[in-house]
N, C-alpha and C positions, 0 to 999 in steps of 0.2 A: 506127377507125370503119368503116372498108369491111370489116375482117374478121369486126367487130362482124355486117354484113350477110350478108356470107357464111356466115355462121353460122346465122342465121338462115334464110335462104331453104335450105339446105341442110337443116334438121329440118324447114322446113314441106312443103318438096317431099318429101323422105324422112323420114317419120313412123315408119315402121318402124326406124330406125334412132337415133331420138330417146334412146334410152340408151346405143348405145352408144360409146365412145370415139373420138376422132377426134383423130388428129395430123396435124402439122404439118413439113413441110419446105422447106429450098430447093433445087433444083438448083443443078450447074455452072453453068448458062446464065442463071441468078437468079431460075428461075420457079418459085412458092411451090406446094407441091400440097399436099393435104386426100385424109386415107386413115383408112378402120375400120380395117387391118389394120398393126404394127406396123412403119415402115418398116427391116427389117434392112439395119446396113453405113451410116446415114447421122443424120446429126446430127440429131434431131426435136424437138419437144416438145408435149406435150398441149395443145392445143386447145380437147376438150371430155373429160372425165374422164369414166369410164365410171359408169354408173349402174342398179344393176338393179332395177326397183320388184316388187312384189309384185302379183302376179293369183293369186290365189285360180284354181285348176282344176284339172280332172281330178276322176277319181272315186277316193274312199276306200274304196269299200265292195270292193273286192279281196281275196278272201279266200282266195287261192292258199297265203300262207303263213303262216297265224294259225294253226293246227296247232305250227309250227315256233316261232312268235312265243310261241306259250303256251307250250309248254316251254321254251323257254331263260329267256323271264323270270320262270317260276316256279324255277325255278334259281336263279338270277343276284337274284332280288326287285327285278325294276323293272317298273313297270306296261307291261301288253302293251301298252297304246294310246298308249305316248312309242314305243315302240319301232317300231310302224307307223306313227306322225306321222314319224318322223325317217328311216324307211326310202321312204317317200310323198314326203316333200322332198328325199331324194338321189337317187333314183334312180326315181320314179316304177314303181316296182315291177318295175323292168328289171335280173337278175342278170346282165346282159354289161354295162351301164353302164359307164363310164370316165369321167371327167372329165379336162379338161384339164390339172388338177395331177397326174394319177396315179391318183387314188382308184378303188378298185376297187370292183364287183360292187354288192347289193342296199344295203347300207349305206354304202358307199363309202365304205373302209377306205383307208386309204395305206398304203404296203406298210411303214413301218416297224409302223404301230399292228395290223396284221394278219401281222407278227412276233412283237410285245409281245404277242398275245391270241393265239396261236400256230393263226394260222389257215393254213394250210397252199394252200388254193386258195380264193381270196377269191370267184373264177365260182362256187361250190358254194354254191348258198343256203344246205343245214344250216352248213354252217362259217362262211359270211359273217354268218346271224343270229346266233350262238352269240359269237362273235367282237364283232359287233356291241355287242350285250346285256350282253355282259362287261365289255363297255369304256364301257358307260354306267354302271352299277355303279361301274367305279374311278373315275369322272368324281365319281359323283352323291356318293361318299366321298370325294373330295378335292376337294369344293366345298361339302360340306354340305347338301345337299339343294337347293341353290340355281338353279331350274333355268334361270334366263339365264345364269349361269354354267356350267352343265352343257353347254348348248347350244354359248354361245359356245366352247368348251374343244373339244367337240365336231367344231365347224368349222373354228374359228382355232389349236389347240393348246393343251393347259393351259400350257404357259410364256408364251403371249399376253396370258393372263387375270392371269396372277402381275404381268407383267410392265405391266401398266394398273392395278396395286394393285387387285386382285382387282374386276375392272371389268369391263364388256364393252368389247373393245378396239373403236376408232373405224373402224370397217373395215366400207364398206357392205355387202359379202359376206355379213360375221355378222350384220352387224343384219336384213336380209331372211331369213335361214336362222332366226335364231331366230322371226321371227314367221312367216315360213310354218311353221315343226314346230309353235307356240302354235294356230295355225289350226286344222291339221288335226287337234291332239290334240284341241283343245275340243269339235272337230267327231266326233271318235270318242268324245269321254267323253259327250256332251250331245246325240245325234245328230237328237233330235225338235227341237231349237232351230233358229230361221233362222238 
C-alpha cells in the first residue's frame, strides 16, 4: 500500500515523467530507492513499466527530401507519402538521428537492415531513403500489402510478426509507431482534412 502511494505522488509531482519507466531497488543498508534510469550491477525490478503514448507533433510539410522520396519510391512502387510518414515517425526528418537501439540516419535503418538494402552510409540521405524505400517494398511483399503488418515488421522485425502468427506483436513501441506513421500518412494523403 505505501508503495502503492509512492507511486502515485511521484507521477503527480512528476508528470513529465508519467511514462516513463521506474525501477525499483534495495540497498545493502535495506533502503528501497525508485529510478527512471536502469539501475546497472543490482537486483531491481519494474515498478512502473514504461509507456509511450502518442502526441501527434511536429510539422509534415518538410519537403527537404521529397525530390529523393519520389525517386526511390517510383523505383521501388511504394507510395511517397508511407515513405515520409515513416521517415516523419523515425527520425523527425533528422539524417544524424540515432536511436537508442542502433538505428540509423533518416529512416532509421539498423545496421543489419542497411546491410541487407546495401546501403553503405546510412548518414547519406540518398542512400538512407533508397535503402529505406527498398526495404518497404520487401516488407510490403512479404506481408501482402498488409500495412500494420508492414509497419509492425518495420519497427519490431518481420520474424516478430511471423513469430505473433502474422499479428502485430504486443509491444507498445510498435503499437505507437504504427499509429503515429497511420497519422502522419492520412495526414499527407488527405492534407485539407482536420
Amino acid at each position: 500500500m505505501i508503495l502503492k502511494v509512492i507511486i502515485i505522488l511521484f507521477a503527480c509531482l512528476f508528470p513529465q515523467y508519467g511514462f516513463s519507466a521506474v525501477y525499483g531497488y534495495e540497498d545493502q543498508q535495506g533502503t528501497y530507492h525508485f529510478t527512471n534510469m536502469i539501475p546497472v550491477g543490482k537486483k531491481f525490478h519494474v515498478v512502473i513499466p514504461e509507456r509511450k503514448r502518442f502526441v501527434p507533433s511536429g510539422n509534415i510539410d518538410n519537403d527537404s527530401y521529397d525530390k529523393m522520396i519520389l525517386h526511390h519510391s517510383s523505383v521501388h512502387g511504394v507510395d511517397p507519402s508511407l515513405v515520409k510518414a515513416v521517415m516523419k515517425a523515425e527520425s523527425n526528418f533528422n539524417p544524424n538521428a540515432v536511436s537508442h537501439k542502433g538505428a540509423q540516419g533518416l529512416m532509421q535503418l539498423m545496421p543489419d537492415t542497411a546491410r541487407l538494402m546495401r546501403v553503405g552510409n546510412p548518414f547519406d540521405p540518398e542512400e538512407n531513403i533508397r535503402g529505406g524505400t527498398k526495404y518497404l517494398k520487401l516488407l510490403d511483399e512479404i506481408f501482402e500489402g498488409n500495412l500494420e503488418l508492414v509497419l509492425a515488421a518495420y519497427n519490431a522485425g518481420p520474424q516478430r510478426v511471423k513469430e505473433h502468427n502474422m499479428n502485430v506483436p504486443p509491444i507498445e513501441e510498435t503499437k505507437t509507431f504504427i499509429k503515429r506513421v497511420k497519422h502522419y500518412y492520412n495526414k499527407l494523403k488527405n492534407p485539407h482534412e482536420g
